[in-house]
N, C-alpha and C positions, 0 to 999 in steps of 0.2 A: 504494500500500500504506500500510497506517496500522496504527496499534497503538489495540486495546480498552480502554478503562476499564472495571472490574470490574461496573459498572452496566449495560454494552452486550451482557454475554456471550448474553444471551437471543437476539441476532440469529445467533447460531450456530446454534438450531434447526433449519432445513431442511438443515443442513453433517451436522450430525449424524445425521439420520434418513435420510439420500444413502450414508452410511456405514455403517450401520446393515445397510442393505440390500445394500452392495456385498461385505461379509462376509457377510453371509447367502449370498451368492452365488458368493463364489470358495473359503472355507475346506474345506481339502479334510477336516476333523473335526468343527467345529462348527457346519455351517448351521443357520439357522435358532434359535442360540443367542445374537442380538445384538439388541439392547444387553444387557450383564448386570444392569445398572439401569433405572431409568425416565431418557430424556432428562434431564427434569428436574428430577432430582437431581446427572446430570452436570454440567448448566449448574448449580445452585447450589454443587458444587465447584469450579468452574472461578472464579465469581464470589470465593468463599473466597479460594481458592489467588491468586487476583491481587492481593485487598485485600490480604495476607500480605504481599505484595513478592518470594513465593518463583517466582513463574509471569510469563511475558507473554504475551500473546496478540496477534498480527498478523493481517491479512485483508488480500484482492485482493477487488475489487469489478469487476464485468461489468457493462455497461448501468444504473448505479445500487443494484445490488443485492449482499451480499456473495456470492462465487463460491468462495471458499476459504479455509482459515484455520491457523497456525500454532500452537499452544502447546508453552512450554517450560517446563523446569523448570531451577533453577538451585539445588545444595546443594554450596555451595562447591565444590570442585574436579571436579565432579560436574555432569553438566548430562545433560537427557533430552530427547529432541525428543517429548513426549508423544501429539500430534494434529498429526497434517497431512491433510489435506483438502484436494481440488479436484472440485466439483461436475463429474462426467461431462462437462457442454457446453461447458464451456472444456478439457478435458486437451488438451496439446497446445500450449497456449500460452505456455508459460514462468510459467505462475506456479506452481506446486510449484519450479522452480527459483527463481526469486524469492523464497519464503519460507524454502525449505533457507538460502539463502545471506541471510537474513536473523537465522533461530535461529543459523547457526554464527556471524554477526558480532558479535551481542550473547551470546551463550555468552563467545565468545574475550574479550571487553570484561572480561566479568566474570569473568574468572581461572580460566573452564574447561579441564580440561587432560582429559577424560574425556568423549566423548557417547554414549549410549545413545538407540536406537530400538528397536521392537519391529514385526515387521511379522506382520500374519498367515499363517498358512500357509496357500500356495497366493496370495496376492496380491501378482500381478505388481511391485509396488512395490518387491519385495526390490532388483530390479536398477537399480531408478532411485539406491537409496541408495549400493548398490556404486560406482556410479560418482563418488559422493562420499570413497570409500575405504573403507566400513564395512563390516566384513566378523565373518558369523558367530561369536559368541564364546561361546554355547550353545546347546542345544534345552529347551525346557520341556514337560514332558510333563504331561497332566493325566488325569483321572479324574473322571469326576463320578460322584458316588454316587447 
């Protein structure tokens, strides 16, 4: 595992569009509503967001190639697990836990006393984070006009 420079974010592309599609597929409200932007422009906030010093971004590489990838966000006491990512063909191999336990190491470092994830609804994921202890703390409802 290795952490991104704000100049590498572009290699998250095929992270993103894997994701893209696995909402499109499990959201039990939204299908077929993702990304809400173009890629990117994700990758050119995410680029942002690092140069800032406010975000880090970690990755797990498979056979040479990145396989998954973490971002956090870090405002002072406050910290958010923004993107986690594990390309379909690795799930199963301990790297989602590798990166969880890598956003909460550097959160904790930097004086996070507060973490926020958001999972979508219907994506199995909720229960991976439960068993990190994180436990529902609202619902958001939306409307599109």
């Amino acid at each position: 595992m290795k952490e991104l420079a704000a100049g590498e974010v572009y290699k998250l592309e095929e992270c993103l569009t894997e994701l893209a599609a696995h909402h499109n597929e499990v959201s039990r409200n939204f299908r077929g509503q993702y990304p809400k932007k173009p890629i990117g422009e994700t990758l050119m906030s995410f680029e942002k967001d690092v140069e800032g010093g406010g975000s880090r971004i970690a990755v797990t590489e498979h056979d040479g190639s990145i396989s998954g990838f973490c971002k956090i966000d870090i405002d002072g006491a406050d910290g958010k697990i923004d993107y986690l990512i594990v390309l379909k063909s690795v799930r199963g191999t301990g790297a989602g836990k590798l990166l969880v336990d890598w956003a909460l190491d550097v959160l904790g470092q930097n004086g996070v006393e507060r973490v926020e994830v958001r999972v979508v609804d219907g994506n199995e994921a909720i229960h991976f984070y439960e068993k990190y202890g994180f436990r529902v703390n609202s619902h958001i409802l939306r409307l599109d006009m």
